[in-house]
N, C-alpha and C positions, 0 to 999 in steps of 0.2 A: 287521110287528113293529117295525120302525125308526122308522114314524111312531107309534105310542106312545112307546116314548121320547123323541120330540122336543116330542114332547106334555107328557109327563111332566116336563123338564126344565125346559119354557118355564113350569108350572103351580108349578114350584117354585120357580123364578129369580124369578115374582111374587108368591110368598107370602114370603120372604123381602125380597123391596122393599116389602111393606105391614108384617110385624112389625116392619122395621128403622126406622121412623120414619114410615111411614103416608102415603105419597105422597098414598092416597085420603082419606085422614084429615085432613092438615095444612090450617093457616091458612095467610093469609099475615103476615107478619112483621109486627108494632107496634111502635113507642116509645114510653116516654113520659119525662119532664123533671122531675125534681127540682133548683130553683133558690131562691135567696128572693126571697120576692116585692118586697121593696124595701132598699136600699142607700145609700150617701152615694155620691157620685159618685167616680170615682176608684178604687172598690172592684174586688180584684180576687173571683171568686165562682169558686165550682166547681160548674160545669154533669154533672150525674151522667142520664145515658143509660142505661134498662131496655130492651133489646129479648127481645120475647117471639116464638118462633117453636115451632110443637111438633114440629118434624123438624128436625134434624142429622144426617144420615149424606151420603157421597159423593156423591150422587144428588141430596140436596133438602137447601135448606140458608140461611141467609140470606146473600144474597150481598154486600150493602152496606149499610154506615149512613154517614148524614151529619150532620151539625149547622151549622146557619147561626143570626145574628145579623143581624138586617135582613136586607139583602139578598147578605150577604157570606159567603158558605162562610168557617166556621172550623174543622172539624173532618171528614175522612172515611175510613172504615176497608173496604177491601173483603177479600171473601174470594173463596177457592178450594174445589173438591171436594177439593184435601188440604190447604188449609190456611183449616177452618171456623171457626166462632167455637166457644167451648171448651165451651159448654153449649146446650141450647135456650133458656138465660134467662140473659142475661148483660149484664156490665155496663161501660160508659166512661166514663170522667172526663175531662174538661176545663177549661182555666183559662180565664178569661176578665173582661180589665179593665172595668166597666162607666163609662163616661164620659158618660151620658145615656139617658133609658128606653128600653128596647131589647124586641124580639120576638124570642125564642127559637125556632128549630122546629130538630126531629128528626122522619127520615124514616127507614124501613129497611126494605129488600126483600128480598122472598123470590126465587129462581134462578128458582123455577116460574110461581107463582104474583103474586107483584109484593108490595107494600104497601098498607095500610090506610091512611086518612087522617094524615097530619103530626101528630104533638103540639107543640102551641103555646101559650107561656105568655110574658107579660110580666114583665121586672123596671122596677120605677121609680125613679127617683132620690129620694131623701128631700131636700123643700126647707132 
């Protein structure tokens, strides 16, 4: 009798982790980059970050984004199982001066599963 219940318990502790955000279910995390495509130099822009993941609970959850400029980390946010990002789809803003045409990438990872390809976009300086 005791081993059905532990049966029982463990068959509900997993249905509970797949309604709660679908461990078996989820992607992993993507970005993508809202910037304009070209600028006078000197400009300061605001780089607006989408990461889409389809689990947020304790368990699975996206655990960091970044954003670089060339080759230079300018922006990174990580998270925790208690302190996730606030939606499955959510968003960041950052500033950023453009002084010459520049490659933009955002990355963002999932705890479990990892991240999708970088989204990558160029701004160019207007002559």
């Amino acid at each position: 009798m005791k081993n059905n219940n532990i049966w029982l318990m463990l068959i509900l502790f997993l249905s509970a982790i797949f309604i709660n955000g679908g461990i078996a279910w989820a992607n992993k995390s993507s970005a993508a980059i809202e910037v304009p495509e070209s600028v006078s130099k000197a400009t300061e822009i605001t780089i607006r970050v989408t990461v889409t993941h389809s689990a947020n609970n304790f368990l699975h959850y996206t655990k960091w984004v970044r954003v670089s400029a060339g080759d230079k980390e300018i922006a990174r946010w990580d998270f925790t199982s208690s302190q996730r990002p606030e939606a499955a789809v959510f968003t960041k803003e950052i500033k950023y001066i453009v002084d010459g045409n520049v490659e933009i990438k955002a990355e963002a990872s999932c705890n479990i599963h990892g991240g999708k390809e970088p989204a990558i976009v160029k701004v160019t300086v207007k002559e």
